[in-house]
C-alpha positions in Angstrom: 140.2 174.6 141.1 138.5 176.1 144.4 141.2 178.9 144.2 140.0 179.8 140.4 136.1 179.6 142.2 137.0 182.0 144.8 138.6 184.5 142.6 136.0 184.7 139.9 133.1 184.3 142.3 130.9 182.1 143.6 127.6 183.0 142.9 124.9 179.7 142.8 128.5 177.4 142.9 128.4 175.7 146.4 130.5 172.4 145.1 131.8 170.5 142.8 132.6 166.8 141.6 135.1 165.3 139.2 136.8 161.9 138.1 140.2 161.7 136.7 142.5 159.8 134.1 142.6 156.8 136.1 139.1 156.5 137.1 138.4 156.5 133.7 140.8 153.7 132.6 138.8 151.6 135.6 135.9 152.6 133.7 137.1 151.8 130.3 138.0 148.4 131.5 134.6 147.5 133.1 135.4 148.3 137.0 132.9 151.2 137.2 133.3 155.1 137.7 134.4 156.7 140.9 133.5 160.2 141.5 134.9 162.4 143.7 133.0 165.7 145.3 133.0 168.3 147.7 131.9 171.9 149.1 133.8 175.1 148.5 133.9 175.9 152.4 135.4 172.4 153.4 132.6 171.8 155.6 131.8 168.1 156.9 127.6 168.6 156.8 128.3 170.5 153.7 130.2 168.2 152.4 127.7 165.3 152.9 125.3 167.3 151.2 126.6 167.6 148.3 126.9 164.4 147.8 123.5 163.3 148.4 122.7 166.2 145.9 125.1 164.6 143.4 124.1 160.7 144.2 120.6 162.3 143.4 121.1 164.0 140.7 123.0 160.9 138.8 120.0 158.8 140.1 117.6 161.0 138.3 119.5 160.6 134.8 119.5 156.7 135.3 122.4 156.2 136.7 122.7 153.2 139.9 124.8 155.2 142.4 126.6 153.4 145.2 127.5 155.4 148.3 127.0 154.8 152.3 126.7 158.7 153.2 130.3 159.5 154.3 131.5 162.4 153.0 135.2 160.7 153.0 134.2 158.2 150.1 133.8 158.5 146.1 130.6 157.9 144.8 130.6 155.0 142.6 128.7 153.9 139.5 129.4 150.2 139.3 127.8 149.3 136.1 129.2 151.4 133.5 129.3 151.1 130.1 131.8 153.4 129.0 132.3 153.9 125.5 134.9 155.6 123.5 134.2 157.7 121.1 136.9 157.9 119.1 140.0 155.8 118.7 143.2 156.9 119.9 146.3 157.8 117.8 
């Protein structure tokens, strides 16, 4: 992913955040949402900064964010109520 950033550009992209397959099965099944994040120059400052910026941002839209600052740990959304929204196959 920060390979495909680089190449294309980075213009106003200092970061990024994501949660996978198994985060969302933990999610599904009631044990909140983990999300990862990070800066694009590896940075441990930067780094922390973005997640603030994220945690803040989630906050914002309602969401209770858990997260003691290190830039080594997920964010996590405890209290999730994930719903599918369509069945599977």
């Amino acid at each position: 992913m920060i390979k495909r950033l680089r190449e294309r550009g980075r213009s106003g992209i200092r970061g990024y955040c994501f949660y996978h397959g198994q985060d969302v099965e933990r999610a599904v099944n009631g044990g909140g949402l983990w999300i990862a994040f990070g800066d694009l120059d590896a940075i441990p400052e930067q780094k922390s900064l973005m997640g603030r910026q994220i945690k803040a941002c989630l906050e914002r839209h309602g969401l209770k964010v858990e997260w003691n600052g290190d830039p080594e740990r997920r964010l996590a959304i405890p209290k999730l109520d994930w719903k599918r929204r369509r069945q599977p196959k």
